[in-house]
N, C-alpha and C positions, 0 to 999 in steps of 0.2 A: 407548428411545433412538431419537431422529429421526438420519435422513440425507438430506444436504442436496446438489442436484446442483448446488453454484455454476458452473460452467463454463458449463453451458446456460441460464442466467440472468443471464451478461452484456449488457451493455444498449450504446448507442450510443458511452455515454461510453467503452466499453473496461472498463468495473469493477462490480465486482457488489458490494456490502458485506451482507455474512451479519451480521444484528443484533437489534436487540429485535423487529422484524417479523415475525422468523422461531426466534427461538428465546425471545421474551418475558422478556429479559435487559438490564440495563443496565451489566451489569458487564466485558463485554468484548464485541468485534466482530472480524471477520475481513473484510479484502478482498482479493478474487484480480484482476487486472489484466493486461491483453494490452495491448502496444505493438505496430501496424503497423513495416514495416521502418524503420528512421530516422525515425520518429515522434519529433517533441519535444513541449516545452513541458505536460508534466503536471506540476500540482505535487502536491506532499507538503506537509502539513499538519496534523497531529494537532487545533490549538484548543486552547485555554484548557480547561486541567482534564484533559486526554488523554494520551498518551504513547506511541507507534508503535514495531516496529519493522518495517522494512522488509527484504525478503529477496529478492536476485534470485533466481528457481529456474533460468529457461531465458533466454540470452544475456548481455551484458553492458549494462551502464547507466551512462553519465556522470550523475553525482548534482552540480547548482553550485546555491547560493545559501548558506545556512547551513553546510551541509560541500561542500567541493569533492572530490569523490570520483571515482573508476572500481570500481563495482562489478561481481564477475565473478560469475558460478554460483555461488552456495553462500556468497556474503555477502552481508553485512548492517548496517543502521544504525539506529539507536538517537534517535529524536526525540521532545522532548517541550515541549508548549504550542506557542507560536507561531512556535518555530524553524521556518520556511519552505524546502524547495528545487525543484529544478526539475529533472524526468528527461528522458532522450534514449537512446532504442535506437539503441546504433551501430551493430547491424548490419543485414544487407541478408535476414533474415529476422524472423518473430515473435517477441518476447520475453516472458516472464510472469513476474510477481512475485508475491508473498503481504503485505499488513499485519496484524499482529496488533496492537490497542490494546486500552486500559479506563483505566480511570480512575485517575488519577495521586492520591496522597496529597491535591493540595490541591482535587481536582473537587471540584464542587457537587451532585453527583446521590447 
């Protein structure tokens, strides 16, 4: 069994996705994500064939386009294909989240 240090492998974008690169798997991926203090405009996006969910761990997250949400610590949302949305840390520190996807009944892989 590998262990994988995502955190130290976040990259410019704010997000690291742990996936077939690193675990030689097509069948599920994991991404961990940092928002700057009031950082917007990240979107959410699984694709065609996918299905996400999304978890805040640390702060809270206005979620708008396909669901209009406030999520807090310890929730979660549920997307799948090309249901689109857009985050925004509301607060005046760092926020982190977790996606967990794979491939939806009707993917092609």
């Amino acid at each position: 069994m590998r262990t994988f240090d995502v955190r130290a492998r976040i990259e410019d974008s704010g997000e690291y996705v742990l996936g077939l690169e690193d675990t030689g798997s097509h069948a599920c991926y994991l991404i961990y994500g940092i928002m700057k203090p009031y950082e917007k405009g990240r979107e959410l996006k699984p694709g065609a064939g996918h299905e996400e969910l999304f978890l805040a761990m640390k702060g809270d997250f206005v979620v708008t386009g396909h669901s209009e949400v406030m999520l807090r610590e310890g929730q979660a949302i549920h997307l799948i294909g090309d249901q689109t949305c857009s985050l925004e840390n509301t607060s005046g520190s760092e926020a982190i989240y977790v996606i967990s996807g794979g491939h939806s009944d009707t993917g092609d892989h």
